[in-house]
N, C-alpha and C positions, 0 to 999 in steps of 0.2 A: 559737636561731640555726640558721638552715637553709644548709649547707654544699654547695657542689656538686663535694666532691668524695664519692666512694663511697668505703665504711668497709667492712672484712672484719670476719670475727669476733672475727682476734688483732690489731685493733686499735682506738685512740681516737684520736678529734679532737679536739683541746684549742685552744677560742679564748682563754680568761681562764681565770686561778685567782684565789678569794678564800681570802684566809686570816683569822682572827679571831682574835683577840690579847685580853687583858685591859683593855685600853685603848682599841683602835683596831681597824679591819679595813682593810689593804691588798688591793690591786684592780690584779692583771696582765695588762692585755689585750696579746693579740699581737694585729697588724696581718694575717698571714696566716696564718689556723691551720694546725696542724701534727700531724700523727700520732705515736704513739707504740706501739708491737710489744709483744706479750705472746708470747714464748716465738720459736723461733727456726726458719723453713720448712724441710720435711722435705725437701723435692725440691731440695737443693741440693747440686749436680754438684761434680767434684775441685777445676775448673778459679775455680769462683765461691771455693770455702775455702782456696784459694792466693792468689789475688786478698786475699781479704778478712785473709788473715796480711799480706800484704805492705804494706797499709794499717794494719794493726795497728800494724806495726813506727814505719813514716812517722810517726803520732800521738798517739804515745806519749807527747810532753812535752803535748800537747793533752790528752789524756785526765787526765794528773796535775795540770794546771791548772784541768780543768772537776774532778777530783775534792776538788780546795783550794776550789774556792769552793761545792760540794755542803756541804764540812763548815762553812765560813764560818756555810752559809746556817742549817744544822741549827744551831748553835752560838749564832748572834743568834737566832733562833727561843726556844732556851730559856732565853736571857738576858732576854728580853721579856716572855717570861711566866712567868719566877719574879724575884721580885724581892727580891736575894741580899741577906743584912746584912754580907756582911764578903768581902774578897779577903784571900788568906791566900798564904802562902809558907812551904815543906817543903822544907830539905834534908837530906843525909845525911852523917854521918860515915863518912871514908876506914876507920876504923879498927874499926867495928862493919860495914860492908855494901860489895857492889860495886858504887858509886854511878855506874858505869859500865855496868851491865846495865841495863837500862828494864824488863824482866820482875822480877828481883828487886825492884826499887824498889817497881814497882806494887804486889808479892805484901805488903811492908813497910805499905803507905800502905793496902792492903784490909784488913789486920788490927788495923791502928789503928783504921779508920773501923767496923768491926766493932765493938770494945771502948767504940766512943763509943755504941753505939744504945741502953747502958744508962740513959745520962743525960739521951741527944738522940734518941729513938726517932722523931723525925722530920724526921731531919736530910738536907737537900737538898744535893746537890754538883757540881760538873763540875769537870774536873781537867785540864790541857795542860803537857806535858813541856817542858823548855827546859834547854839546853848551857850551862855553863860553857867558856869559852873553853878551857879543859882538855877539854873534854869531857865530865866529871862532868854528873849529872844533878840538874836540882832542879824540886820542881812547881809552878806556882801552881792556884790554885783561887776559888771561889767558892762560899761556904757562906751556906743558907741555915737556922734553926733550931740551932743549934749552942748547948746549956749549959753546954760545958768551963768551966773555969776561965781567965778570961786576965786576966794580970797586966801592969798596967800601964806601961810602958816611960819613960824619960827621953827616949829622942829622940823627934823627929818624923819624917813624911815630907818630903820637898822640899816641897811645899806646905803643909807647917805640920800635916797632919792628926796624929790620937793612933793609935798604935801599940803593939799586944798582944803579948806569949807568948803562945803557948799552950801551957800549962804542961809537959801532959800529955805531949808529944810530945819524945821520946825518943831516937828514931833518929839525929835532926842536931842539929848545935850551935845552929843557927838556924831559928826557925821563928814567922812575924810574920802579926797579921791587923789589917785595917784596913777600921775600919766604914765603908760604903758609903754617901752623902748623894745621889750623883748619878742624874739617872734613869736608866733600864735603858739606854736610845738612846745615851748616852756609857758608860755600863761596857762595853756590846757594842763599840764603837767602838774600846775603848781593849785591850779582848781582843783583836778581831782581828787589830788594825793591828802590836800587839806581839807576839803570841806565837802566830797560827793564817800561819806562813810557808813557803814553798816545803820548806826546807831544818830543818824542825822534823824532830826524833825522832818515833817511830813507836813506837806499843803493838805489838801483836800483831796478826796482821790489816790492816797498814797502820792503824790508827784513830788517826786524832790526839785525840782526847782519848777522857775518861771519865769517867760520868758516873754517877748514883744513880739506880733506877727510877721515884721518885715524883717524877719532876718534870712540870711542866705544858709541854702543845706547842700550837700555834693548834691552831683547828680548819681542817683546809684542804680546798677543797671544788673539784675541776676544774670545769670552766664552772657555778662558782657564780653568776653575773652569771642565768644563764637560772632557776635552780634557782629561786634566792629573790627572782627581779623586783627586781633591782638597773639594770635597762637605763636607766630614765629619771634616776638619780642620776649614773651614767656617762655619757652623754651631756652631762651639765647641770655636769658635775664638769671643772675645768682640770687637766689631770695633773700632780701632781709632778713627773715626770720623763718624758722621752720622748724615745727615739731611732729610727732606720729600722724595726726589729723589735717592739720592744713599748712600751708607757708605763703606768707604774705611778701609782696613786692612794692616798692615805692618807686615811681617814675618822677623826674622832678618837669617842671612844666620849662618852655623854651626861655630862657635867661632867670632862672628859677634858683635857688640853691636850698636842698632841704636836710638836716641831719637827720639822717635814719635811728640813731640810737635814742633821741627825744622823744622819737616818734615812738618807739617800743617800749620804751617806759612803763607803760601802764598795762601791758598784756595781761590775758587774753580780752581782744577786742575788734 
């Protein structure tokens, strides 16, 4: 696509991104493309780095909301493309840890998940902090590959599903995993909507969650649409979703089946 606007060196034009998923490839075209800065111009006077604090200040609550939905997006990303067997819950005893620090916790939950690689060496995870009305801290997660031992519980969940120990786990009095039947599109849904929130806890680093290195991410490619001659499917394709700035498409992969309304659930993203 030929742009008329002129590009520098520290920067890019971005009309669409294609992302590619295990199942499916979403298709974000914007309506007016848009640039993007690689690093930050040298020749800028006192009066411009005053300015640009004093806007800093202004946008603050903007920038923590576009940062909430950056993590959303990474979050559903690798929800979609690992496809977890169990949502698990870790809390901690008052009486062994200060379930009130989120660094201690974490440092507790890394060396358990440590001590599991000898049974599960290929065990997948992401992890999101969440408050007890006290304050106290407890995690959920989602695990993928996991050999622990889990013993079977007498209750249920609200919806009737079967509920684990998992045995091992030491730290808190309580700690439950519950295998995963639904596709990725509702487990992503039901993470973000529950537990990726304004007012969640923070790792280190501001990161809302945490996660294991070998998990799978799309492949995402900036104006993919030109790369791999996707124009005439785009043209030919009704968007999903579509508002003033951009309209999203969902392709489903060959013997694939994806609901697009799952998938939009959590716009913009």
């Amino acid at each position: 696509m030929i742009s008329k606007f002129s590009v520098r060196d520290n920067e890019k034009l971005i009309s669409n991104i294609v992302k590619v998923y295990p199942h499916m490839t979403k298709i974000i075209i914007y309506h007016n493309s848009y640039k993007i800065y690689f690093g930050v111009e040298k020749n800028r006077d006192d009066s411009d780095k005053t300015e640009v604090s004093k806007i800093s200040k202004i946008t603050k609550n903007l920038n923590d909301n576009r940062s909430l939905r950056r993590t959303k997006t990474l979050v559903k990303d690798i929800i979609l493309c690992n496809h977890f067997d169990y949502f698990c819950t870790f809390t901690f005893d008052n009486r062994k840890h200060n379930r009130y620090d989120i660094e201690h916790c974490k440092h507790v939950m890394h060396m358990w998940l440590h001590r599991q690689r000898e049974k599960s060496p290929d065990l997948k995870y992401i992890i999101v902090p969440e408050l007890h009305k006290d304050g106290a801290l407890h995690f959920h997660s989602l695990f993928k590959n996991y050999n622990g031992y889990l013993k079977k519980l007498k209750i249920k969940t609200k919806s009737g599903r079967d509920m684990y120990n998992i045995s091992n786990w030491r730290a808190g009095k309580i700690s439950s995993a519950v295998p995963i039947n639904d596709n990725p599109e509702a487990v992503a849904n039901y993470v973000l909507k529950q537990y990726l929130i304004k007012d969640m806890p923070l790792f280190s680093g501001k990161k809302r969650y945490w996660c294991s290195q070998n998990l799978k991410r799309p492949q995402t490619t900036v104006n993919g649409v030109e790369e791999f001659g996707l124009g005439r499917i785009v043209r030919n394709t009704k968007p999903d979703y579509i508002n003033d700035n951009y309209e999203i498409q969902y392709h489903s992969s060959r013997g694939s089946k994806i609901d697009s309304k799952e998938l939009m659930l959590d716009l913009p993203f």
